[in-house]
MDAnalysis code that builds the backbone (N, CA, C; Angstrom):
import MDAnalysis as mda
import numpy as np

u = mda.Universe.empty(666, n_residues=222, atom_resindex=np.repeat(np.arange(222), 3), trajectory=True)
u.add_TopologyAttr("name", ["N", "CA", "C"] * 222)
u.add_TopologyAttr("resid", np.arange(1, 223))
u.add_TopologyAttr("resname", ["UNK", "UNK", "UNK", "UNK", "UNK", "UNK", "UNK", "UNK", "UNK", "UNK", "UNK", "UNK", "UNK", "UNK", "UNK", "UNK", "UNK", "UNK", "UNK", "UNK", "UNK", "UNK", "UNK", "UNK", "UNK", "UNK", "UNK", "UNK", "UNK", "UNK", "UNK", "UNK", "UNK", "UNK", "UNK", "UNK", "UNK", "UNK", "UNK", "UNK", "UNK", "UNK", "UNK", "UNK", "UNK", "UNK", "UNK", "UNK", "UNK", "UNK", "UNK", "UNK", "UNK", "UNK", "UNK", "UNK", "UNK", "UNK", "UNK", "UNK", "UNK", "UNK", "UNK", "UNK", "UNK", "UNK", "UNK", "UNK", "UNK", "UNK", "UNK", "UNK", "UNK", "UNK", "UNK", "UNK", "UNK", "UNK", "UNK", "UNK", "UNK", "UNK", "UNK", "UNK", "UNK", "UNK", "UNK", "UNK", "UNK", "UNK", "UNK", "UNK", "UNK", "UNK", "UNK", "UNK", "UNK", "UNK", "UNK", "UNK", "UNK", "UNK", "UNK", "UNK", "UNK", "UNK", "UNK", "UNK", "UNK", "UNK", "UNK", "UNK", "UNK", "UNK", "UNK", "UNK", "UNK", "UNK", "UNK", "UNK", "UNK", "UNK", "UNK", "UNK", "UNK", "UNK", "UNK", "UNK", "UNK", "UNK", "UNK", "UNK", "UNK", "UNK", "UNK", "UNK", "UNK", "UNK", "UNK", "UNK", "UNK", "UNK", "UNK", "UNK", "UNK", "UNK", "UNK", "UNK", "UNK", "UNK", "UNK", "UNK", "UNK", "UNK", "UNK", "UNK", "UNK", "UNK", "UNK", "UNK", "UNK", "UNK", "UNK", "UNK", "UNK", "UNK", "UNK", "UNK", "UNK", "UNK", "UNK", "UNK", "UNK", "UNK", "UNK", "UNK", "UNK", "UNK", "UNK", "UNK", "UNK", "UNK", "UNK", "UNK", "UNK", "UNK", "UNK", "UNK", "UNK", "UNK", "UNK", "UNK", "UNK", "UNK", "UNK", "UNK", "UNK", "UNK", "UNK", "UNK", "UNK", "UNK", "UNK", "UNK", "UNK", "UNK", "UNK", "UNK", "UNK", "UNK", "UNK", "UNK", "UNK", "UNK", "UNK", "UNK", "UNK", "UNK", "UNK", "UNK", "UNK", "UNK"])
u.atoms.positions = np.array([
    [0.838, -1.195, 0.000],
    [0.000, 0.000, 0.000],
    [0.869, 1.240, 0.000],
    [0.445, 1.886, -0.711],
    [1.537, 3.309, -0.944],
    [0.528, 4.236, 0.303],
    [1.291, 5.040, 0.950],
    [0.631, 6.326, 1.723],
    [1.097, 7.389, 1.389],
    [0.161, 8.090, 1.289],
    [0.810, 9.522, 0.902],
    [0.686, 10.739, 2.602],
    [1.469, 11.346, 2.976],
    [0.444, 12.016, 4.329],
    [1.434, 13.215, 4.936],
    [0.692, 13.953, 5.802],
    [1.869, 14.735, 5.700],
    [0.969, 16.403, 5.913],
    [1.556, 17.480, 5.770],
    [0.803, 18.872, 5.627],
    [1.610, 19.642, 4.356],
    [2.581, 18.895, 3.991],
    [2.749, 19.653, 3.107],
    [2.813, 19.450, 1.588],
    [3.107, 20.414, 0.967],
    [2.492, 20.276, -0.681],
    [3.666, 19.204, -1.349],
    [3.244, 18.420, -2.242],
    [3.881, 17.339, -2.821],
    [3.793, 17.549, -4.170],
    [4.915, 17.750, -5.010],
    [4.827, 18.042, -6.486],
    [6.209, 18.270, -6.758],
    [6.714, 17.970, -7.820],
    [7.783, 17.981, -8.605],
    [7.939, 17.723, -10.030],
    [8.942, 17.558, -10.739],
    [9.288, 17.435, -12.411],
    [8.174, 16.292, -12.543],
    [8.444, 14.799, -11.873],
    [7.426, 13.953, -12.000],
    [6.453, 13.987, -11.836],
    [5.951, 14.436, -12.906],
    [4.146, 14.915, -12.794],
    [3.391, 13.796, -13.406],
    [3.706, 12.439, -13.144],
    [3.328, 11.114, -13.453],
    [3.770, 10.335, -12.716],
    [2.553, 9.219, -11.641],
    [3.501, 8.223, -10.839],
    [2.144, 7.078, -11.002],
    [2.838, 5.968, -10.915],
    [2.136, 4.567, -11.205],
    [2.227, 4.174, -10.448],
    [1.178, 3.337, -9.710],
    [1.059, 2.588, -8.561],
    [0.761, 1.360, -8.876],
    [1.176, 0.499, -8.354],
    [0.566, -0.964, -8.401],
    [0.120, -1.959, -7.546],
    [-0.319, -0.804, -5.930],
    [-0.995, -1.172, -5.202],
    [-2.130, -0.051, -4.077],
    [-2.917, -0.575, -3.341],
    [-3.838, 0.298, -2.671],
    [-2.912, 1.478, -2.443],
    [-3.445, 3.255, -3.075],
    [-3.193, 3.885, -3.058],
    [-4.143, 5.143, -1.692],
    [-3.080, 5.841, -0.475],
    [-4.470, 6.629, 0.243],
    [-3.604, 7.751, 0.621],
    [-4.472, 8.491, 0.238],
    [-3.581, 9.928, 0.389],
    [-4.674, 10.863, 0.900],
    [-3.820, 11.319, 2.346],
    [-4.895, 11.752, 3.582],
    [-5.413, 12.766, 3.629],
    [-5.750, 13.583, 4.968],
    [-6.231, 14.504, 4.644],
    [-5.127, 15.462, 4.814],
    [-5.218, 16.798, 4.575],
    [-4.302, 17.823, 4.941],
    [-2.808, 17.719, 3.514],
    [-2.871, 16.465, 2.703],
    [-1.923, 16.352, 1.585],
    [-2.250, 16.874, 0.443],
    [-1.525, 17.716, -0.267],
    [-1.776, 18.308, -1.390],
    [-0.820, 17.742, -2.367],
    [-1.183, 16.810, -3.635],
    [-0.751, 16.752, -4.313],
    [-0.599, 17.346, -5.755],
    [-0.116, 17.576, -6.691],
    [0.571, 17.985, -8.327],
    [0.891, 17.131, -8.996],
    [-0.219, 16.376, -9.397],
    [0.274, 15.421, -10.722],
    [-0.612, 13.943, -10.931],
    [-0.208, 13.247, -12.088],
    [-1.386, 12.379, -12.243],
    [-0.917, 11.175, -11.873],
    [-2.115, 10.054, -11.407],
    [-2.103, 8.323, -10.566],
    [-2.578, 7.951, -11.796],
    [-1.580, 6.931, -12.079],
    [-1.694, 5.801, -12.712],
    [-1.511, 4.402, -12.498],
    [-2.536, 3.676, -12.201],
    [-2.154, 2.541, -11.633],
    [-3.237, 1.069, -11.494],
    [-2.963, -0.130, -10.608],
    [-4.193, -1.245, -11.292],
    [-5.092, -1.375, -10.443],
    [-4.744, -0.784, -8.888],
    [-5.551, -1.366, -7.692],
    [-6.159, 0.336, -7.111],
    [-6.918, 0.120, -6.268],
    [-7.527, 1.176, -5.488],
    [-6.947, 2.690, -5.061],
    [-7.601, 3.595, -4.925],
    [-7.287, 4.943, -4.496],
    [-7.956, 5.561, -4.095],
    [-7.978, 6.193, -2.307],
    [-8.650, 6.658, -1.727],
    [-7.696, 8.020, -1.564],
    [-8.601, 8.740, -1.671],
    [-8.452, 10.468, -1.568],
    [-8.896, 11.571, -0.449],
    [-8.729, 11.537, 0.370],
    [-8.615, 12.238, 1.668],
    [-8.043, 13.526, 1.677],
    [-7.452, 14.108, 0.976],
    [-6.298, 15.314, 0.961],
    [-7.230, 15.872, -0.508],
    [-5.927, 16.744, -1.365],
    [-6.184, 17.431, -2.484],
    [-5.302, 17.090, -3.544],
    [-6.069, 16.715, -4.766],
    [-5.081, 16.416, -5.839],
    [-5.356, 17.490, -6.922],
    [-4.235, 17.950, -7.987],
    [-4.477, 18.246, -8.935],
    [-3.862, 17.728, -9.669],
    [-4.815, 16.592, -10.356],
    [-4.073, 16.018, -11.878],
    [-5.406, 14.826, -11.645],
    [-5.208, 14.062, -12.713],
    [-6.083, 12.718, -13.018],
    [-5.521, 11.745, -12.496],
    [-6.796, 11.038, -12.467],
    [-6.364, 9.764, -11.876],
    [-6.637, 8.824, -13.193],
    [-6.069, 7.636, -13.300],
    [-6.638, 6.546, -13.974],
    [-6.199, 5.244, -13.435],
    [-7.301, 4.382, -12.936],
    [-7.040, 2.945, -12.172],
    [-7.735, 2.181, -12.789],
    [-7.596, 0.874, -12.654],
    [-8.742, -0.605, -12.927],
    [-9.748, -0.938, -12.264],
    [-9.169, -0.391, -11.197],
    [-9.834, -0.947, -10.215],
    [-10.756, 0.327, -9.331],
    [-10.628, 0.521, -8.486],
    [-11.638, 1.802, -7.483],
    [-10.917, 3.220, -7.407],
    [-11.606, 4.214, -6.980],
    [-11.806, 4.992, -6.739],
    [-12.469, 5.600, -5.358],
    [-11.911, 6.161, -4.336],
    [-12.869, 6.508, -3.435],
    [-12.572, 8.129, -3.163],
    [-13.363, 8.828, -3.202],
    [-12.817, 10.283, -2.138],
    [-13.634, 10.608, -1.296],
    [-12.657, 10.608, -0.560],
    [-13.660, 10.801, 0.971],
    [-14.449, 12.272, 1.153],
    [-14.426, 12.249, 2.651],
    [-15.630, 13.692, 3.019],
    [-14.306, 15.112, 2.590],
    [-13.092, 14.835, 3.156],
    [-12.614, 15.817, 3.129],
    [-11.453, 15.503, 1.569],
    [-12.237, 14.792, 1.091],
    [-11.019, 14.657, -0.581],
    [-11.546, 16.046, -1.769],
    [-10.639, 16.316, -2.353],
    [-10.920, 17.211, -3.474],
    [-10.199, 16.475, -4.641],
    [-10.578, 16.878, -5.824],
    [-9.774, 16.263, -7.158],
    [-10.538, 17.439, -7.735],
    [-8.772, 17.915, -8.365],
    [-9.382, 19.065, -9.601],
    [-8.473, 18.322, -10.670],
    [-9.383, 17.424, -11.404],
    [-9.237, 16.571, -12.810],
    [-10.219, 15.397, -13.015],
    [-9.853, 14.543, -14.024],
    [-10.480, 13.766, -14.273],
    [-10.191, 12.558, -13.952],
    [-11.029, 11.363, -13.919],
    [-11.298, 10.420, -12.880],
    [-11.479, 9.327, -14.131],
    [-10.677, 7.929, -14.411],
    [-10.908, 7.209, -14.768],
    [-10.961, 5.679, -14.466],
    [-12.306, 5.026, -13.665],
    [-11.749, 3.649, -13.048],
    [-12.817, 2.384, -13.400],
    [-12.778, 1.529, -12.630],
    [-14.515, 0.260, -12.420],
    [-15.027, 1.362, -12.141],
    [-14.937, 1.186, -10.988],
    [-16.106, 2.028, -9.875],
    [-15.385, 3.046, -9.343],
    [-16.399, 4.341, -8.997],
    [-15.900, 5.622, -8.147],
    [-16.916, 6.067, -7.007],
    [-16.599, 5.952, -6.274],
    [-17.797, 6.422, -4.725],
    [-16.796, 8.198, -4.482],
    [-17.995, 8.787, -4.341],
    [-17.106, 10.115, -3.748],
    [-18.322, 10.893, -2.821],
    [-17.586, 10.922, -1.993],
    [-17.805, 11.486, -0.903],
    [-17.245, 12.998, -0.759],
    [-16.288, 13.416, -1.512],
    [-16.240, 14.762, -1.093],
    [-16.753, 15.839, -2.209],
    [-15.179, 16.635, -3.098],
    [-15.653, 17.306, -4.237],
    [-14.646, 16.833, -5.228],
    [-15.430, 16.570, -6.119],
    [-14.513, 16.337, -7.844],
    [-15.239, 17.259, -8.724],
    [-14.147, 17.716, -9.202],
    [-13.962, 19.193, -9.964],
    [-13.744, 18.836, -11.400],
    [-14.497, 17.982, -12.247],
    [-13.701, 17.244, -13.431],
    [-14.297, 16.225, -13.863],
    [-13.966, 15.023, -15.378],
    [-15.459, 14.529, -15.626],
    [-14.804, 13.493, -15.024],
    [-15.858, 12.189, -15.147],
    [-15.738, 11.020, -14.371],
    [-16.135, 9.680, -15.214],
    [-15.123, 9.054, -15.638],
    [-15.817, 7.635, -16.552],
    [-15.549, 6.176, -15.807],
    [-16.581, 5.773, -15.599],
    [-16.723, 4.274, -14.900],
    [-17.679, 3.358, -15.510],
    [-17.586, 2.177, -14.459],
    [-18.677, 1.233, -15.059],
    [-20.070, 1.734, -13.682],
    [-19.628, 1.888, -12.390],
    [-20.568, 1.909, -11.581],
    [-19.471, 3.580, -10.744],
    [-20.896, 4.124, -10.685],
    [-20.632, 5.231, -9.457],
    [-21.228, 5.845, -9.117],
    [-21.486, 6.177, -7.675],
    [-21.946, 6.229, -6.014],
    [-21.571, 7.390, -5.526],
    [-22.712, 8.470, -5.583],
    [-21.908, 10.063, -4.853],
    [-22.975, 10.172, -4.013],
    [-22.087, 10.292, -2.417],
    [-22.850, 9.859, -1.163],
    [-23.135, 11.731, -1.224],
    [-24.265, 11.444, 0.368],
    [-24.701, 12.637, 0.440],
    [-24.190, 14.087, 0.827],
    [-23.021, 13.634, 1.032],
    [-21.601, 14.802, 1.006],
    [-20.686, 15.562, -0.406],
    [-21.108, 14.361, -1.282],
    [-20.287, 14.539, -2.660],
    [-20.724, 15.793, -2.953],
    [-20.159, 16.228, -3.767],
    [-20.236, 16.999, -5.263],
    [-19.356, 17.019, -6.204],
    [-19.711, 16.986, -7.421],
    [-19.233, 17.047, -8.722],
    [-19.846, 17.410, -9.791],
    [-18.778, 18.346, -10.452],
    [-19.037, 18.919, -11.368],
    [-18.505, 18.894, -13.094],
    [-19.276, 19.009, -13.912],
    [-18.184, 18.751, -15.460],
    [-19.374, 17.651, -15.748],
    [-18.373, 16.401, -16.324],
    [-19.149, 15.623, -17.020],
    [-19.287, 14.138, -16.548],
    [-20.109, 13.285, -16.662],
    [-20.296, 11.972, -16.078],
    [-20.680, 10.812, -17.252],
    [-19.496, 9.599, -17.172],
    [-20.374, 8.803, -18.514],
    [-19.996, 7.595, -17.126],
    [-20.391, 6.448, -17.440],
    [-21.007, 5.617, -16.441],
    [-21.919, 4.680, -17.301],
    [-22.392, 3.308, -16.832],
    [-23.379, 2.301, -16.818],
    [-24.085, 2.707, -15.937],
    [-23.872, 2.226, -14.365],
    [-25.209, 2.836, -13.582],
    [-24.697, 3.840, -12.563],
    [-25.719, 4.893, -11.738],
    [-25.330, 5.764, -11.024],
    [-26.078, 5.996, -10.130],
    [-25.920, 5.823, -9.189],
    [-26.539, 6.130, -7.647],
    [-26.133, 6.870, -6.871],
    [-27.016, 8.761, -6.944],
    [-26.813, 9.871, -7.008],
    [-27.840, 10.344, -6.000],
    [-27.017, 10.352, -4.577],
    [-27.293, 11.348, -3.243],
    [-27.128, 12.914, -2.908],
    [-25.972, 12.792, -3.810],
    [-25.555, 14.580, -3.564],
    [-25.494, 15.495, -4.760],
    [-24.491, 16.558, -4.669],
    [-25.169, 17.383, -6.139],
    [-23.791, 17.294, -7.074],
    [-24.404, 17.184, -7.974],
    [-23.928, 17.463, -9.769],
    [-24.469, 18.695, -10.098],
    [-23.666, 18.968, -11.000],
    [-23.695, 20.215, -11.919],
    [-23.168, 19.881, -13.440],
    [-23.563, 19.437, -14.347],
    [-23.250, 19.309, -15.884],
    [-23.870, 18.047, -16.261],
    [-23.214, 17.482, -17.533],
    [-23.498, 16.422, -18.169],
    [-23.045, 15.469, -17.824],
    [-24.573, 14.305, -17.608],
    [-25.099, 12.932, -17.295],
    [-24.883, 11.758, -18.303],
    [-24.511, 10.734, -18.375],
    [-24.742, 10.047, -19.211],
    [-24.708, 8.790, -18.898],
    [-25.471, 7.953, -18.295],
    [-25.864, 6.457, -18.101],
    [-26.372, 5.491, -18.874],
    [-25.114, 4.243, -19.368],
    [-26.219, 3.593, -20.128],
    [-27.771, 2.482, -19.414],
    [-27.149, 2.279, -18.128],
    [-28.188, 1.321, -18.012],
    [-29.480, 2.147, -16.847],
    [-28.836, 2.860, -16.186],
    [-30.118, 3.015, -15.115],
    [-29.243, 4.570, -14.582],
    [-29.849, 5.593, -13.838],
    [-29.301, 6.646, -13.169],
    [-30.276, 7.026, -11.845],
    [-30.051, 6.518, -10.557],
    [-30.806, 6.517, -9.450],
    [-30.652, 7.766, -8.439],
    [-31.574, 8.646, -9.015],
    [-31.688, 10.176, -7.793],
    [-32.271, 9.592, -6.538],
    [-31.485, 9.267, -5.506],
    [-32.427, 9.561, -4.392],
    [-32.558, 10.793, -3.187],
    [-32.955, 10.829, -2.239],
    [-33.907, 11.501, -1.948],
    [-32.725, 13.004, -1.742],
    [-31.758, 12.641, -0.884],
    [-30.723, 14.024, -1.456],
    [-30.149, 14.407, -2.441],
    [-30.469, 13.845, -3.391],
    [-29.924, 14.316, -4.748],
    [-29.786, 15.455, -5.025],
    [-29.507, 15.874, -6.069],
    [-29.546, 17.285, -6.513],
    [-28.748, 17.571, -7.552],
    [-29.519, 17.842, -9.133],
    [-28.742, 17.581, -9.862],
    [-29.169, 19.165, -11.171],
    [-28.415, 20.062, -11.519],
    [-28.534, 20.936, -12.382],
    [-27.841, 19.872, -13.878],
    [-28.426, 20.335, -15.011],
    [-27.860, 19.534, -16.043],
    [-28.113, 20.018, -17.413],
    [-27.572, 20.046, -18.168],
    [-27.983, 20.356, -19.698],
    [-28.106, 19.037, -20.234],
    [-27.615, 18.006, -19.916],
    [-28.434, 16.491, -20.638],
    [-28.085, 15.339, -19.192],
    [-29.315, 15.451, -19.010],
    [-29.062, 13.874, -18.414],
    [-29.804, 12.508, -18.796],
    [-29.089, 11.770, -19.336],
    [-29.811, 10.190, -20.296],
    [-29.466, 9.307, -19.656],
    [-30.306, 7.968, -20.179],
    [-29.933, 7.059, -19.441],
    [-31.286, 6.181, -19.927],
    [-31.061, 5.161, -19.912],
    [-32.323, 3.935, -20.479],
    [-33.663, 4.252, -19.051],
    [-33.236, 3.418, -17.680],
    [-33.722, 4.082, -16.810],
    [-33.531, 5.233, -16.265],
    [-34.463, 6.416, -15.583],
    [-34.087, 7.013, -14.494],
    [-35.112, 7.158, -13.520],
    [-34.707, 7.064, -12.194],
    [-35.539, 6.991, -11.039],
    [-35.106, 8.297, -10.343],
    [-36.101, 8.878, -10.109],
    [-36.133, 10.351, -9.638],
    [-36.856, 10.723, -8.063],
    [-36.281, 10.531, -6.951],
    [-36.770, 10.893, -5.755],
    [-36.013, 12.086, -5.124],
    [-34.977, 12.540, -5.446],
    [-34.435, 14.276, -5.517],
    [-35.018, 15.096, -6.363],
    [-34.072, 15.485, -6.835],
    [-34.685, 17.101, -8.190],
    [-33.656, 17.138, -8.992],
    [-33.945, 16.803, -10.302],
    [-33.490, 17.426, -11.348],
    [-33.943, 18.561, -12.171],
    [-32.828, 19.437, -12.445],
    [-33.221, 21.014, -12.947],
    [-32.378, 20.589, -14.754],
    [-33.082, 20.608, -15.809],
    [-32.178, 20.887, -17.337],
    [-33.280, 19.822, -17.951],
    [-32.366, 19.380, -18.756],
    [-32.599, 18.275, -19.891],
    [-32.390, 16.921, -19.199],
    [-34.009, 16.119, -20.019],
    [-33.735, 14.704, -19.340],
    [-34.192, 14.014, -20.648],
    [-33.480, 13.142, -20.793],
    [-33.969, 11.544, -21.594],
    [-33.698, 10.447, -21.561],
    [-35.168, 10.287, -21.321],
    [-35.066, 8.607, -20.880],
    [-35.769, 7.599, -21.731],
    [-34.870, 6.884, -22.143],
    [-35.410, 6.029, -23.701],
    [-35.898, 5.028, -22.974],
    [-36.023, 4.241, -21.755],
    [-36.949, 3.528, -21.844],
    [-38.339, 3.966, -20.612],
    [-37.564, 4.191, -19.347],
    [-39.014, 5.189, -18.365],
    [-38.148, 5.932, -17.421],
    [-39.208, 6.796, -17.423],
    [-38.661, 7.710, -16.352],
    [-39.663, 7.565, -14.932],
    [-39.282, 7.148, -13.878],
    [-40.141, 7.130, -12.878],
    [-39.432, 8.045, -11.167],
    [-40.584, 8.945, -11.275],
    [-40.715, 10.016, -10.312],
    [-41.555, 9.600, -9.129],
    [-40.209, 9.481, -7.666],
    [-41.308, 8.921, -6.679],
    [-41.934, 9.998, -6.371],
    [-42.317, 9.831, -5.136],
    [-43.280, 10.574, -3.864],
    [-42.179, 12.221, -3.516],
    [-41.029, 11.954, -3.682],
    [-40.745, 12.775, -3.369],
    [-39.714, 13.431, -4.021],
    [-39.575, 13.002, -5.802],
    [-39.197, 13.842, -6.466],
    [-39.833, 14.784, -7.583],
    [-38.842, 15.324, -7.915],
    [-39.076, 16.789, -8.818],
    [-38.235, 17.004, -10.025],
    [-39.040, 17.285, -10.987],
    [-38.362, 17.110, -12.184],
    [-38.550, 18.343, -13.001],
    [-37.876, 19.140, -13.390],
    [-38.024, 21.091, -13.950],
    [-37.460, 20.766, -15.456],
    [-37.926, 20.915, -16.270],
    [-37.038, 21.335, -17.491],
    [-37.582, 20.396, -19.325],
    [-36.794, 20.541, -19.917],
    [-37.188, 19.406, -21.273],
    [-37.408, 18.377, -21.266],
    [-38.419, 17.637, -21.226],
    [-38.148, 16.190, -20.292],
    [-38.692, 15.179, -21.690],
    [-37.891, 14.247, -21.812],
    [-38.261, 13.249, -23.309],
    [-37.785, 11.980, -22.942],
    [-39.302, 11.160, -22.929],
    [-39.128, 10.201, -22.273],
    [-40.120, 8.649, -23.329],
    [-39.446, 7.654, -23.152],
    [-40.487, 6.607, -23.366],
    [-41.743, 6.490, -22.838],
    [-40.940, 5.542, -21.901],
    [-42.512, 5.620, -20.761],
    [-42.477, 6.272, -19.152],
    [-43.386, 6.488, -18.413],
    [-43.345, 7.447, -17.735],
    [-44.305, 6.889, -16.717],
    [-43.690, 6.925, -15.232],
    [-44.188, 6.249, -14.011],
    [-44.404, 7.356, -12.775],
    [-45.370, 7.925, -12.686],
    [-45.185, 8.676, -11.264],
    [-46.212, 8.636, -9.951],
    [-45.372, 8.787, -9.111],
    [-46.210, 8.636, -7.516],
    [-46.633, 9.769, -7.088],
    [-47.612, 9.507, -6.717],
    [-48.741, 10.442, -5.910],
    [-47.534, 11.497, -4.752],
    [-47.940, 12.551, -5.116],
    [-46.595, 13.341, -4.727],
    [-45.245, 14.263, -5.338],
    [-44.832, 12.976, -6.617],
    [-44.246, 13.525, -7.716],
    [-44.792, 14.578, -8.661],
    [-43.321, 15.570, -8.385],
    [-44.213, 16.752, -9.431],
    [-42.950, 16.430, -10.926],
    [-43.677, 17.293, -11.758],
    [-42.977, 17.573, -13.337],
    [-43.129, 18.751, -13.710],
    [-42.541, 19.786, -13.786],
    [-42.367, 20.988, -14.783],
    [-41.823, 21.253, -15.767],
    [-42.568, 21.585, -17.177],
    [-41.791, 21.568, -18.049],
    [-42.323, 21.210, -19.294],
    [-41.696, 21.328, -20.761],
    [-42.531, 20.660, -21.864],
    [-41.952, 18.930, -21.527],
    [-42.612, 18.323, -22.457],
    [-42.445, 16.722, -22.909],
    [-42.966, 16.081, -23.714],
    [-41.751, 15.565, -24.466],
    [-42.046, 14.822, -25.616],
    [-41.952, 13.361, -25.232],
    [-42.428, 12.485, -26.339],
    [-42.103, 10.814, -26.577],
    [-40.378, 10.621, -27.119],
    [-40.017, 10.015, -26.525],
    [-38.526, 9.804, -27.191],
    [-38.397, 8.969, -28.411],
    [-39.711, 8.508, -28.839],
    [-39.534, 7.802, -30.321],
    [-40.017, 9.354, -31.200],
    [-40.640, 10.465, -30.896],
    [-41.615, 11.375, -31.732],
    [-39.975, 12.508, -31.658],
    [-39.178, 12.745, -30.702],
    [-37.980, 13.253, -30.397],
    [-37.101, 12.898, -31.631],
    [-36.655, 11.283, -31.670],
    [-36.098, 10.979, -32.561],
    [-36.285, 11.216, -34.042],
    [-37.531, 11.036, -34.385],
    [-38.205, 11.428, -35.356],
    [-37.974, 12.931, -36.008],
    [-38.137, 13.419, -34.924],
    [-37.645, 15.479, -35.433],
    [-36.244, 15.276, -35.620],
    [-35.147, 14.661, -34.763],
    [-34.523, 14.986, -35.112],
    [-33.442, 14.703, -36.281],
    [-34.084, 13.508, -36.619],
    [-33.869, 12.758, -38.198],
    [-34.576, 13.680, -39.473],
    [-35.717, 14.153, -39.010],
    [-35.907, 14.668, -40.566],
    [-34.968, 15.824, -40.178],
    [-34.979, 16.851, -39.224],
    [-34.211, 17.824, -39.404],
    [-32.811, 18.045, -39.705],
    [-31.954, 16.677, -39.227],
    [-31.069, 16.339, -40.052],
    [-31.268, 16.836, -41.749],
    [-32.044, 15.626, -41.912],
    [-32.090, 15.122, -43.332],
    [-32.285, 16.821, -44.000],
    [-33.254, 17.764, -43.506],
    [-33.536, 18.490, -44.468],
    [-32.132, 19.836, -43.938],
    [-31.060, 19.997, -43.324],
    [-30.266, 20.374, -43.219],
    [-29.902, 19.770, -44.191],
    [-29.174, 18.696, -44.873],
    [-28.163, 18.327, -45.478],
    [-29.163, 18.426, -46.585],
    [-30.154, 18.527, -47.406],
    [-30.490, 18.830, -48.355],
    [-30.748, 20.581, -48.487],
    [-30.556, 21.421, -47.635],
    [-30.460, 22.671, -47.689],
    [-29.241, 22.817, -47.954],
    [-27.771, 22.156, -47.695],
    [-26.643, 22.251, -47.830],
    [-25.989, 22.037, -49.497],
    [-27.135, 21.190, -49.610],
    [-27.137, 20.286, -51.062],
    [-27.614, 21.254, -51.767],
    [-28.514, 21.776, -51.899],
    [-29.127, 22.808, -52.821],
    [-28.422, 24.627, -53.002],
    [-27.233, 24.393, -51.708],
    [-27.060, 25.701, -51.771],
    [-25.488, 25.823, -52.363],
    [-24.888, 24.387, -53.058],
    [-23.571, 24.038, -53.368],
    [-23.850, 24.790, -55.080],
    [-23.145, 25.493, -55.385],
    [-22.885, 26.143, -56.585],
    [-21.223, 26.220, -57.441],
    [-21.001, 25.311, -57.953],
    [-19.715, 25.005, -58.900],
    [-19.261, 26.527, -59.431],
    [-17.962, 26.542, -59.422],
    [-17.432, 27.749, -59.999],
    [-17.591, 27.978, -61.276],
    [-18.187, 27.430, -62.129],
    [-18.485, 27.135, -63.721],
    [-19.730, 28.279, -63.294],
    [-21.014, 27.537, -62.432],
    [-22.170, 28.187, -62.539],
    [-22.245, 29.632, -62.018],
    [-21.217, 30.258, -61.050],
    [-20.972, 31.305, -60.534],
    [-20.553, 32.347, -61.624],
    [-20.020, 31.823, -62.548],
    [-19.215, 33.017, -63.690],
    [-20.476, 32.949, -64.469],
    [-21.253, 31.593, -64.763],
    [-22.718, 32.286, -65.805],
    [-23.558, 33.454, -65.093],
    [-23.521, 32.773, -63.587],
    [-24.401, 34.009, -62.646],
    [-24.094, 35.803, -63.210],
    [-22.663, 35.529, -62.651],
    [-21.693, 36.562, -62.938],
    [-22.022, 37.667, -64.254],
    [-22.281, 36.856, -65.171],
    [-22.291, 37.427, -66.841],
    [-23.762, 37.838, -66.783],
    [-24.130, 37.358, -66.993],
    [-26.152, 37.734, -66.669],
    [-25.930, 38.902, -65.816],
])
């Protein structure tokens, strides 16, 4: 197990170090530079640089990360400042993070700020709190509040005690006595639909407005 610990700031030329075992770096440590490595990393202190592991991710209550986060799984408990790509990740009711999120599933207590992206399921519960310009995901279960853009290609279900504000485009749609919705909403098959022809008739506006230098000099003469 590597430790990192200490009060004072840690950084030098090597602004790259590889680990190849449980990595924990405490509180009160400030690090400069990026983890690369196969097994675990818990974050207690302050980093600036990325991480990338195989294996976990944890930052605790008092961890910060200003970068990006690449592992399996990431639980965070404190603040990450930067996007985050996993298979599974868990932001307890202390977290926050901000930037961007891609992920399989997500089980979301505390607050986000940016772009969502889940392929299999994205679980708000009841402290959640999430501002967003897209948040997707096949499922989403909503018992916090989401504020932006939501789509959910297969249902979106709003318990008792969530709240949902903004563009909301969904398959199918489940809500409990209690659950509110503000906002327009579309079908995510009638969504798709607009946005295929509008494609299509962009690139035939593009098509019609292409003029060969041959036809420009007849213009020209006329």
């Amino acid at each position: 197990m590597a430790l990192f610990n200490g009060n004072k700031k840690k950084s030098g030329k090597n602004k790259h170090s590889n680990i190849n075992t449980a990595t924990i770096v405490t509180a009160c440590t400030e690090i400069t530079g990026d983890l690369k490595g196969s097994d675990t990393v818990h974050i207690d202190g302050t980093l600036h640089g990325n991480i990338i592991v195989d294996n976990m991710v944890v930052v605790g209550k008092s961890g910060i990360i200003n970068g990006n986060i690449k592992a399996q799984k990431i639980m965070v408990n404190g603040n990450v400042k930067g996007s985050m790509t996993c298979v599974d990740l868990e932001i307890m009711q202390s977290g926050k993070v901000s930037h961007r999120i891609d992920a399989d599933k997500i089980i979301l207590d505390g607050e986000v700020e940016g772009t969502i992206l889940a392929k299999t399921s994205i679980n708000i519960l009841r402290n959640g709190r999430v501002k967003t310009d897209l948040l997707k995901s096949e499922t989403i279960i909503v018992n916090g509040s989401i504020e932006g853009k939501i789509i959910a290609t297969e249902l979106l279900e709003v318990g008792k005690d969530g709240f949902v504000q903004g563009e909301i485009v969904v398959k199918n749609i489940k809500t409990q006595e209690g659950g509110r919705m503000i906002g327009s909403m579309a079908t995510y098959e009638d969504s798709m639909k607009e946005t295929v022809e509008k494609e299509n008739t962009e690139k035939e506006d593009k098509t019609q407005k292409i003029v060969t230098p041959q036809e420009e000099e007849k213009s020209s003469k006329k």
